[in-house]
C-alpha positions in Angstrom: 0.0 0.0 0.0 3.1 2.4 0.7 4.6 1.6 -2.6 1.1 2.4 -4.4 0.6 5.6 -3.0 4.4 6.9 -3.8 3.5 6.1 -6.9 0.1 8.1 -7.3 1.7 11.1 -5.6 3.4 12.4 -8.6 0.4 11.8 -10.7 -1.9 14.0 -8.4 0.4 16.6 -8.2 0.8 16.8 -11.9 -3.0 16.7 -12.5 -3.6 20.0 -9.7 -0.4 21.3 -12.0 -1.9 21.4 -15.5 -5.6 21.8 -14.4 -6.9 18.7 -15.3 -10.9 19.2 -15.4 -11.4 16.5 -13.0 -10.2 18.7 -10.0 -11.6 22.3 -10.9 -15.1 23.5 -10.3 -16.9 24.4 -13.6 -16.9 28.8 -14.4 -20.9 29.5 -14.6 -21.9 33.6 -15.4 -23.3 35.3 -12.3 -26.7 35.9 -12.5 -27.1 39.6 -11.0 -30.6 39.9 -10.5 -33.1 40.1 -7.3 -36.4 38.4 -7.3 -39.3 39.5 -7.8 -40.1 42.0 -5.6 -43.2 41.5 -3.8 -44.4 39.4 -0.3 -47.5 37.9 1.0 -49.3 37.4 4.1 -52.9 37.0 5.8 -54.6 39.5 8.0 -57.7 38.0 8.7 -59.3 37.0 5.6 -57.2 39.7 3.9 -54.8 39.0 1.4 -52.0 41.2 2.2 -49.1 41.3 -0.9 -45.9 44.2 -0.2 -44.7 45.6 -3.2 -41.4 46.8 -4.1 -41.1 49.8 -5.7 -37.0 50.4 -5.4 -35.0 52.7 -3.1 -33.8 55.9 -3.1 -30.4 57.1 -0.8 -31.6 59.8 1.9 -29.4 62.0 3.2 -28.9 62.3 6.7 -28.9 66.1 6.3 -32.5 65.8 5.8 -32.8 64.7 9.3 -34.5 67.7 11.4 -34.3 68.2 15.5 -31.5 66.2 16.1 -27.3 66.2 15.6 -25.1 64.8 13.5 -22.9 62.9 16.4 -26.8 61.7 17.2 -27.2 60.8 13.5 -24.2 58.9 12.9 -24.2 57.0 16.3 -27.7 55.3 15.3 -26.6 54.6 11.8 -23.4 52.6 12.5 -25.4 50.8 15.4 -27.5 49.6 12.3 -24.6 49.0 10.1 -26.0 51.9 7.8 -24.1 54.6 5.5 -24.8 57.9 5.0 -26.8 58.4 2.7 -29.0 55.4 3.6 -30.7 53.7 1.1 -34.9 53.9 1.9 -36.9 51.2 0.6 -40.3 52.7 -1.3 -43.2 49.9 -1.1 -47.0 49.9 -1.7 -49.4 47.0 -0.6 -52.3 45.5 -2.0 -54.9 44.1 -0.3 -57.4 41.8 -1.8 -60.1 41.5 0.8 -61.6 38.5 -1.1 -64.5 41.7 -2.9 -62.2 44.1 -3.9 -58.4 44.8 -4.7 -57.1 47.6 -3.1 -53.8 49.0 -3.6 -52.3 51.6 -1.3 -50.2 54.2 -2.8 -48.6 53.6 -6.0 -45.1 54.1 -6.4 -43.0 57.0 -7.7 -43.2 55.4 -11.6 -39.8 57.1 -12.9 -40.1 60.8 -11.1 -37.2 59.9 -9.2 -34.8 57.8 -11.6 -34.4 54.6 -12.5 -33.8 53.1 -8.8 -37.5 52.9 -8.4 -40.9 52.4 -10.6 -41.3 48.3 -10.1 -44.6 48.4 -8.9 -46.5 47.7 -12.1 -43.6 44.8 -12.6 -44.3 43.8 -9.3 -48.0 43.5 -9.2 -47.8 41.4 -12.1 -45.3 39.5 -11.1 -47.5 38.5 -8.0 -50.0 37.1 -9.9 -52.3 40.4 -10.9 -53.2 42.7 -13.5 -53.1 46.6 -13.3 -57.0 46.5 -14.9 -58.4 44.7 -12.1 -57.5 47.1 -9.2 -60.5 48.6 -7.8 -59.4 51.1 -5.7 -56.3 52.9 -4.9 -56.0 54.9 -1.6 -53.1 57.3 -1.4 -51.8 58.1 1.9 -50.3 61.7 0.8 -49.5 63.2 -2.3 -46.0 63.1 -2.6 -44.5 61.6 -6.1 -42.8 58.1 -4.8 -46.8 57.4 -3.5 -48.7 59.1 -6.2 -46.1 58.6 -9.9 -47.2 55.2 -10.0 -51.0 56.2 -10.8 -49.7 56.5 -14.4 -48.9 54.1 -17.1 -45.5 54.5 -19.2 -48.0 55.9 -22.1 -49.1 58.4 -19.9 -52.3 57.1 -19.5 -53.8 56.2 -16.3 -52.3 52.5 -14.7 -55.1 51.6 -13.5 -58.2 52.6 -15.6 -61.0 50.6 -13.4 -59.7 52.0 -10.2 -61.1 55.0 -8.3 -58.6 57.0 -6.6 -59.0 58.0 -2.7 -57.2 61.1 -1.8 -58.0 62.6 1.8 -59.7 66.8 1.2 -56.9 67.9 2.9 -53.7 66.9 0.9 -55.9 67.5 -2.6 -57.2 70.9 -1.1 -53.3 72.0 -0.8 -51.6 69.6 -3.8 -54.2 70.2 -6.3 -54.8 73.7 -5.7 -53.0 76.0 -8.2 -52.9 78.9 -6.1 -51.1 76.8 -3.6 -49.4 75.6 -6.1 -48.1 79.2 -7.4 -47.2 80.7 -4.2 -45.0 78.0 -3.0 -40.7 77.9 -2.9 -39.1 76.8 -6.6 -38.3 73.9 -5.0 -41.5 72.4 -4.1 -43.3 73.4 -7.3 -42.0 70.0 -8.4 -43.5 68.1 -5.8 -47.0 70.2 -7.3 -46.9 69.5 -10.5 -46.1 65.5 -10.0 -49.2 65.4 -7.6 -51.3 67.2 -10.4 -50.0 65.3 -13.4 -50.0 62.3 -11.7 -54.1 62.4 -10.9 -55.3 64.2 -14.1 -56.0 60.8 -16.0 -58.5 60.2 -12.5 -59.9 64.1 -12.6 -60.7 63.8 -16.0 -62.4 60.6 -15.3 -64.1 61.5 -12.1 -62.6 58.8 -10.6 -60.6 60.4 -8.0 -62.8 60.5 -5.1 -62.2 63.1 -1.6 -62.8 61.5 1.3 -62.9 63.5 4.8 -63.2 61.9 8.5 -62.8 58.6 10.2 -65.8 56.7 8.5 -65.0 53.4 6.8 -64.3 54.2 3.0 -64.4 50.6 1.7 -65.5 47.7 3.9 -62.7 46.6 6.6 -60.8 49.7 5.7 -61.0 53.3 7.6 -58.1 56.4 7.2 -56.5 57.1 10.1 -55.5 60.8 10.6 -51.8 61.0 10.6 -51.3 65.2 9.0 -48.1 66.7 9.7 -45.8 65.4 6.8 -48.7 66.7 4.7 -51.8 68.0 4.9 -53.5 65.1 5.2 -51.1 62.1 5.3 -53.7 59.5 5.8 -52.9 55.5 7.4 -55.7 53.2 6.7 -56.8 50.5 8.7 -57.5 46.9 7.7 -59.5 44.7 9.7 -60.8 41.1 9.1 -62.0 38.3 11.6 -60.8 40.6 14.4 -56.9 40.8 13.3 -55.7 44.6 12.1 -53.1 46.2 10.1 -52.4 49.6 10.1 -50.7 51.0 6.6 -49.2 54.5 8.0 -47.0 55.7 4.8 -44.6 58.0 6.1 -44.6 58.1 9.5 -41.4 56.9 9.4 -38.9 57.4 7.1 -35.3 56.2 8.5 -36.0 53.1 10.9 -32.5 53.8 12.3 -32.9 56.7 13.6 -36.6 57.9 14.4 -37.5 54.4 16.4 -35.3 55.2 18.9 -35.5 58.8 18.4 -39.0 59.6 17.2 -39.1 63.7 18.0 -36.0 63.5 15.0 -38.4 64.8 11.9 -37.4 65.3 8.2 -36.8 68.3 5.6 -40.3 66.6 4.0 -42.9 67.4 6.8 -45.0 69.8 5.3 -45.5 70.8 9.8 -42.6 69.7 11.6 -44.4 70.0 15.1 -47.4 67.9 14.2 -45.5 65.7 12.1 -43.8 65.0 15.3 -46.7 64.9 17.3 -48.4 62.6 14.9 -45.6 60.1 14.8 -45.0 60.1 18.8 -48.9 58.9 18.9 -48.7 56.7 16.6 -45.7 54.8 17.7 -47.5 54.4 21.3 -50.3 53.6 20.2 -49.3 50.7 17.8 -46.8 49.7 20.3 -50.0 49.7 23.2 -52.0 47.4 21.1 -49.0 45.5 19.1 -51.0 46.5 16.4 -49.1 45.1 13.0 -47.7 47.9 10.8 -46.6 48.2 7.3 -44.6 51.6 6.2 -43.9 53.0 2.7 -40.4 53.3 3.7 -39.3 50.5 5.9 -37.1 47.5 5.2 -39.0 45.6 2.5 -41.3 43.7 3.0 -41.8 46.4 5.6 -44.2 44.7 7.7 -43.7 44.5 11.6 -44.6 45.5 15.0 -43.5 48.0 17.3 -41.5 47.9 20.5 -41.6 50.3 23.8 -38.1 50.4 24.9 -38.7 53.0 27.9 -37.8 56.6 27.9 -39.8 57.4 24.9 -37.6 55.4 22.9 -39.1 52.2 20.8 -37.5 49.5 18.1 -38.8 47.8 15.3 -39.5 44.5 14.9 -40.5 43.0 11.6 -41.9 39.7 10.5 -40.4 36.5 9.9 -40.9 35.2 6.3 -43.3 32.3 6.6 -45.5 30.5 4.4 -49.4 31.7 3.9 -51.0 29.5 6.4 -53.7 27.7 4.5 
């Protein structure tokens, strides 16, 4: 046995030597794409699917009432950069009568990082024309740029369009509109263009109050990063989830430090106010969230952690139970 394996040495070593295809792995192209991006889960009898829409970086610097030192120390504590890169996502619910989408995206009013919610909603096994409603939490363009179709034409042509009086009273109104800072007028005219297809219609449809708008579903008051930044609440066979849009927009650093506001809020107090409510409350009732800007598939709960000071904690993937 000695003898035999002196004389296999040299042969092994000459094989690793010239490469021989019998000891190397196989080269195979890397694939470089994500999947689909979209998630399911129940809420009752509600179908609940999260949609990817991209990300876009924020910049710290947007980050009101609070230091950089502050800033930075939560960010490496969540192995995050500056600028961080913010998740957009809108949810459909089917409640087994309807198809409801919340918010729609930002299409491609903010580059080519986002605008997957058409892809995304197909890819999960719908089509655009079935939609029946769409309720818009605020009028900014990553919730509303999504309304319309790459023809210019509205996405989804069977849906009506829920927009809360106060956000259209202030986005939609041209005098508004006219007296604001050059830099907002953007944020104007992408509201405006994005719902004309729905005016023209008269399928965009102002709601105002608590009352239930569709069955299972009422808007929650949440103004402060606009006018009237709206949550809606889903219920079904006694389970809820809340769908707050922006109440949050970098999980880093306003969970922990939820008086820290952005360059966004239209009212920085109430903003503020509105999200120091909302956090308690949800956190009270472990009430299940879902954010427009939370780490996909941005579902979770949230978390007192004393002092005013609260974490989030998002699902596990799991399978739909049956």
């Amino acid at each position: 046995m000695l003898t035999i394996s002196r004389c296999l040495a040299p042969l092994v070593l000459s094989l690793i030597t010239l490469g021989s295809p019998l000891l190397t792995h196989a080269e195979a192209p890397q694939v470089q794409t994500q999947v689909p991006g979209y998630y399911r889960q129940m809420v009752g009898d509600f179908e609940v699917t999260s949609l990817y829409d991209g990300q876009i970086m924020l910049d710290a610097k947007l980050l009101r009432n609070t230091t950089p030192a502050q800033v930075q120390k939560r960010l490496a504590q969540n192995f995050r950069a500056n600028p961080t890169p913010t998740a957009v996502i809108a949810y459909l619910v089917n409640t087994g009568g309807k198809l409801v989408l919340v918010d729609a995206g930002a299409a491609k009013l903010f580059g080519p990082t986002m605008g997957q919610v058409l892809a995304n909603l197909k890819a999960s096994g719908y089509d655009p024309h079935a939609i029946d409603a769409v309720l818009i939490t605020h009028m900014h363009g990553d919730h509303v740029g999504g309304l319309l179709a790459p023809d210019g034409q509205a996405a989804f042509p069977k849906a009506t369009v829920y927009v809360a009086k106060a956000d259209a009273d202030y986005w939609l109104n041209p005098d508004i509109a006219a007296k604001a800072p050059a830099q907002a007028q953007g944020f104007f005219k992408m509201a405006q263009s994005s719902t004309a297809p729905y005016v023209k219609a008269g399928t965009l449809k102002i709601f105002e109050g608590p009352a239930e708008i569709l069955p299972g579903v009422r808007p929650v008051d949440e103004r402060g990063h606009t006018p009237g930044h709206t949550g809606y609440l889903f219920e079904s066979k006694g389970q809820k989830l809340l769908i707050w849009g922006d109440v949050v927009h970098n999980a880093a650093v306003q969970f922990p430090h939820p008086k820290v506001t952005i360059e966004f809020d239209v009212d920085q107090a109430t903003a503020q106010a509105t999200r120091l409510k909302l956090l308690s409350w949800t956190a009270k009732d472990k009430l299940l969230v879902a954010g427009a800007h939370l780490p996909f598939p941005g579902v979770g709960h949230v978390r007192p952690d004393g002092r005013g000071q609260f974490t989030w904690v998002p699902l596990d993937f799991a399978p739909l139970k049956p």
